[in-house]
KOLMAR-223296 format. One line per 8 residues: number of its first residue (from 0); their letters; for each residue x, z, y of C-alpha. Coordinates in steps of 0.05 Angstrom, whole numbers. Example, Ala and Ser with C-alpha at 12.3 -4.5 7.8 and 13.67 -1.06 7.14 Angstrom:
2
0	as	246:156:-90 ~ 273:143:-21
This chain:
653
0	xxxxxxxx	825:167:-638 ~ 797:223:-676 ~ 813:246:-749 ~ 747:232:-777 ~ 754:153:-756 ~ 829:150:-774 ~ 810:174:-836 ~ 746:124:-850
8	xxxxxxxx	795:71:-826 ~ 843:80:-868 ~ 794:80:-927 ~ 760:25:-897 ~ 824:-18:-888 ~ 843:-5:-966 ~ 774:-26:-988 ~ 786:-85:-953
16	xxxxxxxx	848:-93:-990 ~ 824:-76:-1043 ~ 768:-127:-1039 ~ 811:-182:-1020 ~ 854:-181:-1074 ~ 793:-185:-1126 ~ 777:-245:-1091 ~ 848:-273:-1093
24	xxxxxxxx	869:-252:-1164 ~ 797:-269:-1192 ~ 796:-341:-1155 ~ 868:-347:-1178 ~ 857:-333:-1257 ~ 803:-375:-1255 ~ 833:-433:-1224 ~ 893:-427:-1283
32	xxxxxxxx	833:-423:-1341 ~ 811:-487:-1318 ~ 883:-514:-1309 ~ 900:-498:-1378 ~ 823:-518:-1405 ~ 844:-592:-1375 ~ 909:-602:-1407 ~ 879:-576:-1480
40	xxxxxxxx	830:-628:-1472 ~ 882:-675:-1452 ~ 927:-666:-1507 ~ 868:-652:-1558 ~ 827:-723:-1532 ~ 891:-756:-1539 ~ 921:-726:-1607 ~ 840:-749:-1640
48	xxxxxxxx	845:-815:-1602 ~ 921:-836:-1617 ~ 903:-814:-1707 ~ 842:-861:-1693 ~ 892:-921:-1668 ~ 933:-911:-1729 ~ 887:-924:-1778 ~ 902:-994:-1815
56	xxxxxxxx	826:-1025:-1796 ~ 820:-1013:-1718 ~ 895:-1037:-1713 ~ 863:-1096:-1678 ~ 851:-1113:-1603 ~ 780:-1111:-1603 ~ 769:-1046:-1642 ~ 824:-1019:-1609
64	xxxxxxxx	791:-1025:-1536 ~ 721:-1007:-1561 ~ 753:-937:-1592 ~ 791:-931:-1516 ~ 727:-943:-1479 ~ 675:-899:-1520 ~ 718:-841:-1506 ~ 735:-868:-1430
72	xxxxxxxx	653:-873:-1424 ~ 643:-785:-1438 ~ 660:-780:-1364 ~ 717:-731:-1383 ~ 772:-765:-1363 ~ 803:-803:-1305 ~ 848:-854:-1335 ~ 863:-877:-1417
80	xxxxxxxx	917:-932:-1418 ~ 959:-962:-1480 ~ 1022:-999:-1473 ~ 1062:-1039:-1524 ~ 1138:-1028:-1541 ~ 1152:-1077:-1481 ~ 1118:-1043:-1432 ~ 1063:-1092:-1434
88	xxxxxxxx	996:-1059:-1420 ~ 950:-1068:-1479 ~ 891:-1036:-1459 ~ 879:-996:-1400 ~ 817:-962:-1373 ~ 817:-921:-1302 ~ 764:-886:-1258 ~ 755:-909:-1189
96	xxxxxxxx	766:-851:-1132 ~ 704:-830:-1098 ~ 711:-790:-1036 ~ 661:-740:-1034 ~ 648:-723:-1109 ~ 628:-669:-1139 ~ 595:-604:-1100 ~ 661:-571:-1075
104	xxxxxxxx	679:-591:-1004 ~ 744:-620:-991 ~ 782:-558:-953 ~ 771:-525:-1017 ~ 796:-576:-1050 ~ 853:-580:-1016 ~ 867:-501:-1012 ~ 860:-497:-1093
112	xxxxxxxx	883:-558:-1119 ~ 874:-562:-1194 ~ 925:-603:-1248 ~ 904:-664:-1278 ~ 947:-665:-1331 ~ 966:-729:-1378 ~ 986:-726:-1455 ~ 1023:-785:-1493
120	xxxxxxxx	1019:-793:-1557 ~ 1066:-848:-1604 ~ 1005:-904:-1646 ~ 1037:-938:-1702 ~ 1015:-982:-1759 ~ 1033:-958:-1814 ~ 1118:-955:-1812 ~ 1110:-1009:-1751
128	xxxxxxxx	1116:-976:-1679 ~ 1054:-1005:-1637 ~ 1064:-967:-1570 ~ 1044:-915:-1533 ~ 980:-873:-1512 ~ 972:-844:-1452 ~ 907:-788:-1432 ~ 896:-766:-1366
136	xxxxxxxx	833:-712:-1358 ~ 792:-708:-1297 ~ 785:-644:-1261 ~ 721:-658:-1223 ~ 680:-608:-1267 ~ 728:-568:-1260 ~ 746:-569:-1183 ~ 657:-551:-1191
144	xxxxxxxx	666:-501:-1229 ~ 709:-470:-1195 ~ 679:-472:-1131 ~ 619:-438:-1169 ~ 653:-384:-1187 ~ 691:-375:-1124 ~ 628:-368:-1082 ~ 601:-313:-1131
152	xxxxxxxx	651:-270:-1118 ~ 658:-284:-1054 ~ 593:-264:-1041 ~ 603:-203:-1084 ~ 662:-186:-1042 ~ 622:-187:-977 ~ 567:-154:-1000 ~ 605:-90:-1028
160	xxxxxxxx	638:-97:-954 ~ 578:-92:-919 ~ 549:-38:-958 ~ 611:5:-946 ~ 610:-9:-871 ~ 533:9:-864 ~ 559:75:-910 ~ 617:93:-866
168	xxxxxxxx	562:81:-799 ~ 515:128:-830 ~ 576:177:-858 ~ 602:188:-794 ~ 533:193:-757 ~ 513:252:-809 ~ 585:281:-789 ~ 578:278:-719
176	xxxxxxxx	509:319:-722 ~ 529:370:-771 ~ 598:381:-725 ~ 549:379:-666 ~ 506:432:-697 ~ 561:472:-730 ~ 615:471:-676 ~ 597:438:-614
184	xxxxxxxx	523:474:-598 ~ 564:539:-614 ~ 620:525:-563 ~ 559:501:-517 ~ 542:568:-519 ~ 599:607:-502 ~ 610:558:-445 ~ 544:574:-412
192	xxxxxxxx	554:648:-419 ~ 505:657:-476 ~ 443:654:-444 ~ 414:592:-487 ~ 378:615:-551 ~ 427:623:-606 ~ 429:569:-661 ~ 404:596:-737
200	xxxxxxxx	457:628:-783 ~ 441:579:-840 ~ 502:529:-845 ~ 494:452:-863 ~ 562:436:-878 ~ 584:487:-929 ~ 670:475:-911 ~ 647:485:-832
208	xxxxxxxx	617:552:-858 ~ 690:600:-834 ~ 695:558:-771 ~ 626:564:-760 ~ 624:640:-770 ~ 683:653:-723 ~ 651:609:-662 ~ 596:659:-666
216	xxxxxxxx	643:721:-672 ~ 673:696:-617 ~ 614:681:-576 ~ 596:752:-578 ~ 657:773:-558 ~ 658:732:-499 ~ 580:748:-474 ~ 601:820:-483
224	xxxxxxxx	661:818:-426 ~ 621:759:-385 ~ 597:805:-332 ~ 658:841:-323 ~ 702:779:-316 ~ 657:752:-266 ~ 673:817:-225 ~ 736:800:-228
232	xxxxxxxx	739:732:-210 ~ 693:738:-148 ~ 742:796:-123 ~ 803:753:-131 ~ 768:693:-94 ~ 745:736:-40 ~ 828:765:-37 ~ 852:700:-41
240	xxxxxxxx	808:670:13 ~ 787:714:48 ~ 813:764:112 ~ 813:835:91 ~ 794:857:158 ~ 748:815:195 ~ 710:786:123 ~ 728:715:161
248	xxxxxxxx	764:659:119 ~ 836:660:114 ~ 899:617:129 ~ 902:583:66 ~ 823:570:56 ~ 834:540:123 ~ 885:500:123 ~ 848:471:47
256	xxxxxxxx	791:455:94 ~ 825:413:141 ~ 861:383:85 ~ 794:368:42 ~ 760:344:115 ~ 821:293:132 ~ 838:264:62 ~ 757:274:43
264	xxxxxxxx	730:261:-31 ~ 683:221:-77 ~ 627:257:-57 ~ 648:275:17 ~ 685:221:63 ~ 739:234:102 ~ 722:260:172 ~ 754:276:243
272	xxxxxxxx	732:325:295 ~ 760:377:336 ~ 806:460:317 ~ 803:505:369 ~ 859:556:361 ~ 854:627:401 ~ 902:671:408 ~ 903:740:425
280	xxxxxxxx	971:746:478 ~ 964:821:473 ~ 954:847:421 ~ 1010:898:421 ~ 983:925:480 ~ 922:931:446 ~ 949:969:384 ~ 982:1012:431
288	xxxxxxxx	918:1033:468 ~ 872:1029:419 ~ 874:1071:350 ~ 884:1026:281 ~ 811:1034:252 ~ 786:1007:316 ~ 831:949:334 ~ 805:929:262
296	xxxxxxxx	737:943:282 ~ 754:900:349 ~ 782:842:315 ~ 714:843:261 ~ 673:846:323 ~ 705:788:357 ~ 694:744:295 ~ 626:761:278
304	xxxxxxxx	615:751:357 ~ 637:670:348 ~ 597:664:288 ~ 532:683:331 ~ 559:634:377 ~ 566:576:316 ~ 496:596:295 ~ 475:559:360
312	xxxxxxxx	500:500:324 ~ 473:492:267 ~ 485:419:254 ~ 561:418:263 ~ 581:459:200 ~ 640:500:242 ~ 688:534:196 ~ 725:604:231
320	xxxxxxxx	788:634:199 ~ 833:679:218 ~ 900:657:213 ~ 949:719:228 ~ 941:776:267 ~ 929:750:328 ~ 907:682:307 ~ 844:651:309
328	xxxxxxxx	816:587:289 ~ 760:544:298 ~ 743:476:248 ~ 693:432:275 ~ 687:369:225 ~ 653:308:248 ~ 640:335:324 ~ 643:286:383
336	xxxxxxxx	680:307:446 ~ 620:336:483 ~ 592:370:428 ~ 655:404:411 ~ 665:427:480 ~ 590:456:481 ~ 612:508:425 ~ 682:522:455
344	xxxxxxxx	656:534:522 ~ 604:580:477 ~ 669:623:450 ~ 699:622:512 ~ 650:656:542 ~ 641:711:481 ~ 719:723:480 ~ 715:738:562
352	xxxxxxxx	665:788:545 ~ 699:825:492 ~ 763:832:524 ~ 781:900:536 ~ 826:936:591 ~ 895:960:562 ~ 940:1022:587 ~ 966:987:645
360	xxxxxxxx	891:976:668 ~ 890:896:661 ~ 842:864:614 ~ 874:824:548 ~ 889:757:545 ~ 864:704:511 ~ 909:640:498 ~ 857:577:472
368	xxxxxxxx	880:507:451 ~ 840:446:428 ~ 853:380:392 ~ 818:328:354 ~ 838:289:292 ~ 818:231:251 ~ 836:205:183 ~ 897:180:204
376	xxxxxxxx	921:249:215 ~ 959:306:174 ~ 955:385:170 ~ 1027:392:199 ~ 1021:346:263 ~ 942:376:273 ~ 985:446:280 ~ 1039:418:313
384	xxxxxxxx	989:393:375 ~ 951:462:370 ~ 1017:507:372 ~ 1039:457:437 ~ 969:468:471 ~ 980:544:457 ~ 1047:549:489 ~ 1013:506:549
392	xxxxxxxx	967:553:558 ~ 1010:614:554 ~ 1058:593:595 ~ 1011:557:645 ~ 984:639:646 ~ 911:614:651 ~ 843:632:604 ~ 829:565:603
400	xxxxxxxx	825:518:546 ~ 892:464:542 ~ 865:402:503 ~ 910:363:468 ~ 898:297:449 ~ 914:265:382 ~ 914:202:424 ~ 959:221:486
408	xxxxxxxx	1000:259:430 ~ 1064:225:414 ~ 1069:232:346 ~ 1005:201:324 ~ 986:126:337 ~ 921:100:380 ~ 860:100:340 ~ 788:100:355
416	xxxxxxxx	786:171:400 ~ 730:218:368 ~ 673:227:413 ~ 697:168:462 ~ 629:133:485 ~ 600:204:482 ~ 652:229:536 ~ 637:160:567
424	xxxxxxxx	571:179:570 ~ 574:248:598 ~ 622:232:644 ~ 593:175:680 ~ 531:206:687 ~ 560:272:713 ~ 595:228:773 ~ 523:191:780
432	xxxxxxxx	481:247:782 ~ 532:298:830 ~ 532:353:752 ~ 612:362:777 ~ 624:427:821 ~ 681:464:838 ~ 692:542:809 ~ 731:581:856
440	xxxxxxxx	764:644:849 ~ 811:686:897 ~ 885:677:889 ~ 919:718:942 ~ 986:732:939 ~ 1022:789:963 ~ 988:849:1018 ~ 1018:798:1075
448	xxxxxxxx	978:755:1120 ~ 948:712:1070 ~ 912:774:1036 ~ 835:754:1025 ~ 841:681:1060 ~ 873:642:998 ~ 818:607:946 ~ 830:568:888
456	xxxxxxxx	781:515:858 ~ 774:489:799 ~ 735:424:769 ~ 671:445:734 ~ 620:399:694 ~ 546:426:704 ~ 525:403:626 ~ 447:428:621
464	xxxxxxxx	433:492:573 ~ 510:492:556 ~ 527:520:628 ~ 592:501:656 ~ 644:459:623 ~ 712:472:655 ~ 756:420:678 ~ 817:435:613
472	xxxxxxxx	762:410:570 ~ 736:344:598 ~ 793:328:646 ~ 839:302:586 ~ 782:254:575 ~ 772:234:639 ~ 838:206:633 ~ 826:175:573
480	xxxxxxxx	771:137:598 ~ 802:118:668 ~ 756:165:706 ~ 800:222:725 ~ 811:191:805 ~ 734:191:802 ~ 731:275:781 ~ 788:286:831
488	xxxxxxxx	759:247:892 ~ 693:284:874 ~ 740:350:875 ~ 754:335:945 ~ 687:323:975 ~ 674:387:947 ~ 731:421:980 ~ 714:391:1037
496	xxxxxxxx	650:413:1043 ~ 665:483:1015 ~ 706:488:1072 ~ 656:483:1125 ~ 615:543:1096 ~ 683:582:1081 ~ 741:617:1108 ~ 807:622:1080
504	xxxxxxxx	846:559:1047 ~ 828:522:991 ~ 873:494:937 ~ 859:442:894 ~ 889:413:827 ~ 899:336:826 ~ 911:305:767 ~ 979:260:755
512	xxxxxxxx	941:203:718 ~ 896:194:784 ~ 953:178:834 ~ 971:128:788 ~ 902:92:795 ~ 900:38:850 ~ 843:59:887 ~ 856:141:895
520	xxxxxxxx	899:138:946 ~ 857:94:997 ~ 793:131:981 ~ 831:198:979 ~ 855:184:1056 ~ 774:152:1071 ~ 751:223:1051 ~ 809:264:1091
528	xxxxxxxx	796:226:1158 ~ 712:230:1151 ~ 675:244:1206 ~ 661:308:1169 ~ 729:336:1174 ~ 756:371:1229 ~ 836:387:1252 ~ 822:464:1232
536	xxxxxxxx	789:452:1163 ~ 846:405:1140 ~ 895:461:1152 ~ 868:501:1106 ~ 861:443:1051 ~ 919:451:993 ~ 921:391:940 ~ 967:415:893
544	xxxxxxxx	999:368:847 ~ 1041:378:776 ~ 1122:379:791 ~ 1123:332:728 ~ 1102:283:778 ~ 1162:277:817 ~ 1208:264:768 ~ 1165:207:725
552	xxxxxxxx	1121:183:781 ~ 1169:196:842 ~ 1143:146:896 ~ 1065:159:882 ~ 1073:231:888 ~ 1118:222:957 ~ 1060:166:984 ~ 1012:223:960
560	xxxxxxxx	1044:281:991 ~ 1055:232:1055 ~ 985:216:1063 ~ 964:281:1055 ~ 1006:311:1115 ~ 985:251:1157 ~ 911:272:1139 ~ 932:345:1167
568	xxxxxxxx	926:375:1098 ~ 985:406:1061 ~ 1012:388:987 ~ 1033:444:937 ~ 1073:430:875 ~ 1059:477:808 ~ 1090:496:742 ~ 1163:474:774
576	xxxxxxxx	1200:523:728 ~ 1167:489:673 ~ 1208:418:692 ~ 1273:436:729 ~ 1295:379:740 ~ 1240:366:802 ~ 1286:410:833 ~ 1335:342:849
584	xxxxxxxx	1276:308:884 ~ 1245:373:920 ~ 1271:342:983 ~ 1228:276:987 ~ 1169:294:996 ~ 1131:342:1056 ~ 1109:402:1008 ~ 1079:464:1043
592	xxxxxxxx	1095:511:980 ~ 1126:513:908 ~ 1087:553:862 ~ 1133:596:805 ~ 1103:619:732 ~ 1107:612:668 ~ 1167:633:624 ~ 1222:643:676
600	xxxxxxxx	1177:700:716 ~ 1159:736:652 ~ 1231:738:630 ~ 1266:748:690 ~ 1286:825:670 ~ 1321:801:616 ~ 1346:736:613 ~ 1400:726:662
608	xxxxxxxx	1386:647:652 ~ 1317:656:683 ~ 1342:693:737 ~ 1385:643:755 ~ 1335:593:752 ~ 1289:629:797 ~ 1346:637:845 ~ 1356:560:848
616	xxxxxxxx	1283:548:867 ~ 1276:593:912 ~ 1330:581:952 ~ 1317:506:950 ~ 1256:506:970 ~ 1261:566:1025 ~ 1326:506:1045 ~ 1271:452:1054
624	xxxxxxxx	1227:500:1097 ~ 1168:508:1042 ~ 1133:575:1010 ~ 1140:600:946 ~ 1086:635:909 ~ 1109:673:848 ~ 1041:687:789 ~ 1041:704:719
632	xxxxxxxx	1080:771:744 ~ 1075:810:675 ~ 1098:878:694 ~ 1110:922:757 ~ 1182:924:745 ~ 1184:852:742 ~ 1146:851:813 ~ 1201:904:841
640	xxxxxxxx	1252:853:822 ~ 1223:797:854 ~ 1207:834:919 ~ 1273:864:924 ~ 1313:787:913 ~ 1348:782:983 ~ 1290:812:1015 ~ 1269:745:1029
648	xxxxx	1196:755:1060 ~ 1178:680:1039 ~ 1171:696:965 ~ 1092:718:956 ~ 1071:749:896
């Protein structure tokens, strides 16, 4: 409550007081004047009528009750009696009760009762004792009078009351517009930097004149440094959120976004969407080639390269940051699956073309990871998926995108998946309308006989305008949706028929989700014994399958792998280092080849526990009669060391 109504209050609540205790004390003394009015006349009426008794000619009966009834009949009094020596009534005279008399109500009555008080007084004739008077007034008049009087004042009270309320309404409305004028305009002012017209000199309120001055000295003094502080502030904002070097958001702007978009706001609703996080695995190398000034120049022209890419898509409000050095990252609020994939295929493409060739004459490396959100999700376990999809792709050593999914991700619970019926969509009519092709690239290994006749394909989704979606983007929601045997059996038509125009062999990735749907395997072996295929094309047809597989799907993959070799095709297993323990069940089913990456090649100078490691599987699987292909080789002394391992001639890099 403010000062200026605690202050009428107060004065308003001792007015009251005030007021109430006229009323009380003035109700009060009247109510005793008419008390003691009615006992004078009761002792008065009865002294006069008692003298009259005594005199020698009305000492008889009749004159005696015509003197007690002529005073009875004035109307003044409620009861005159006269009683002999003995008690015996003589004469007696006494009002009926009528309820309802007089013009005060009952209640009031009853709240200010008034006495009716009797006086006695001795008649005698002459020495001879006759009896005894007895004079009771009646307060009717009175109890009238009273209520009279009571309603004047109370109506006195209640005006006054009223007249100070409407004076305190008005007081405080003529305070509130002279402290409007005097203080609050003024303050107005400095608030909106001064530019309103400045309010006259002249003051209304003459002790608001020294506050009033001082809110105008004041106002100066802030207009005067306006300009500079707003200097200021924009160069702090633009420190604190902003990337020195590539003039692109940073960390913490970012990860405020994703924390407005997921917990959202009155005005804007919480959202989900997709982050893409890219990572630049070389930039070392790069630092080491390239001179400072221009690595910063790099890095500016990689992120004003996305940005041109984002401007394609307008509608989706992307957000880019740069979270570290080497740390990129892309917020798409509100984008369905497809749409999101559009723009990341968009910076895929615009990273490939600004990668440039280091000292050791390879190009740099790009690392990208992708997951959605919803809602339900936080900025910890968002990061958590994206620094998981990042270490996927780095150690899988491809350029690819690794999608995470916040619904395949352990840590979060099934929801609604973002984009769902729009992957639906796209999917199914990709499968309909033949939009899924295969990209292939060489992948020879080693200068032996192999060299030039290995290939390696890789799902593609033909998407209009976009161009090519690769398979690390839609392939995790093809096995959301159930449809991943469908892109896989698709996969091997095209293989098939690639084949037949081709030399060389032809690997293919199937996914682990497919062999677990019931109608891959039957249509897999329809399409491997076609009247298409021929004993020398299925030699050179690899399906190569995730080592994952044999430990948590051990009798699919072996019915897989069987099939396969009964088809005349062979079966490769990939990223083994990754899950060690495949190495137990290596033996169970026909595999042509073990393929060796990731982490254990890249550290195999160095870490005796990766040497040791590669040792295992390669003598295991040299053991069981199969190939091993070594990639992700990061160094030439690296490929010395793997040559030179026992000379064994069955390890191609």
């Amino acid at each position: 409550m403010s000062l200026l109504k605690q202050l009428l209050l107060s004065v308003t609540v001792a007015i009251v007081f005030i007021l109430s205790g006229t009323l009380v004390f003035s109700i009060d003394g009247a109510r005793q004047y008419l008390n003691t009015q009615l006992q004078a006349q009761s002792e008065n009426a009865a002294s006069s009528l008692a003298l009259s008794l005594t005199q020698p000619a009305n000492q008889d009966e009749i004159t005696r009750e015509l003197l007690i009834a002529a005073l009875f009949d004035s109307g003044q009094f409620r009861e005159i009696g006269l009683k002999g020596t003995d008690g015996q009534v003589l004469v007696e005279r006494r009002a009926s009760a009528v309820t309802g008399e007089g013009m005060a109500p009952a209640w009031f009555s009853r709240l200010l009762p008034l006495a009716t008080p009797t006086a006695t007084r001795q008649v005698s004739d002459g020495w001879k004792q006759v009896g005894e008077l007895t004079v009771t007034s009646d307060d009717l008049s009175a109890r009238d009078s009273l209520w009279r009087s009571s309603t004047r004042v109370f109506l006195l009270v209640v005006g006054a009351g009223l007249l100070w309320a409407l004076f305190a309404i008005l007081l405080i409305r003529w305070l509130k517009r002279a402290l409007k004028y005097e203080i609050t305009e003024q303050v107005q002012l400095i608030a909106e930097g001064g530019q309103s017209t400045p309010l006259s000199p002249r003051t209304q309120v003459a002790e608001l004149a020294q506050a009033s001055r001082m809110i105008r000295s004041v106002r100066e003094r802030v207009r005067a440094t306006a300009h500079e502080q707003s200097a200021r502030i924009e160069s702090l904002h633009l420190e604190v959120n902003q990337d020195s070097v590539t003039g692109l958001a940073n960390r913490k702007y970012f990860l405020n976004e994703l924390l407005r978009v997921l917990k959202g706001s009155a005005d804007s609703p919480a959202q989900g969407g997709h982050v893409l996080l890219f990572r630049q695995r070389d930039l070392m190398g790069v630092n080491a080639t390239m001179p400072h000034n221009e690595v910063d120049q790099w890095l500016y022209s990689v992120g004003q390269g996305v940005k041109r890419a984002m401007g394609g898509f307008p509608g989706m409000q992307a957000q880019l940051a740069r979270l570290n050095g080497s740390d990129f990252v892309l917020l798409m609020p509100d984008a369905i699956g497809p749409d999101a994939t559009r723009l990341v295929q968009q910076v895929r493409q615009v990273l490939d073309v600004l990668r440039i060739r280091m000292a050791d004459g390879h190009l740099c490396r790009w690392g990208l990871s992708l997951t959605d959100f919803t809602p339900d999700c936080d900025v910890s376990t968002v990061l958590t998926r994206l620094d998981h999809g990042l270490m996927r792709a780095e150690s899988a050593g491809h350029d690819d995108v690794e999608y995470i999914s916040y619904a395949d991700n352990s840590h979060g619970k099934r929801v609604v998946d973002t984009g769902e019926a729009a992957w639906r969509g796209l999917l199914a009519d990709a499968l309909l309308k033949d939009r899924l092709e295969l990209s292939v690239h060489s992948a020879d290994y080693g200068n032996g006989d192999n060299a030039g006749k290995r290939h390696e394909a890789s799902l593609a989704l033909r998407d209009g305008d976009a161009g090519l979606l690769s398979g690390y983007l839609f392939m995790p929601a093809a096995v959301r949706l159930g449809l991943s045997a469908d892109c896989d059996l698709r996969a091997i038509e095209l293989g098939l028929a690639w084949l037949d125009k081709h030399n060389g062999d032809l690997v293919i990735k199937v996914s682990l989700p497919s062999l677990l749907q019931p109608h891959f395997l039957p249509e897999m072996q329809r399409r491997l014994s076609g009247l298409l295929t021929h004993p020398e094309q299925m030699r050179r047809l690899l399906l190569e399958i995730d080592a994952h597989g044999l430990v948590a799907y051990g009798a699919e993959v072996q019915e897989f792998c069987q099939q396969v070799a009964a088809a005349g095709a062979r079966t490769g297993l990939r990223r083994l280092a990754q899950q060690p323990d495949a190495l137990m069940h290596l033996h169970l089913a026909p595999l042509a080849y073990v393929k060796l990456g990731g982490d254990v090649v890249t550290s195999v100078l160095h870490s005796p526990g990766a040497r040791k490691l590669a040792v295992a599987i390669v003598e295991t699987a040299i053991e069981l009669g199969m190939k091993v292909y070594v990639d992700d080789i990061p160094d030439d002394d690296t490929r010395l060391v793997l040559q030179g391992y026992g000379g064994l001639p069955k390890i191609e890099l």
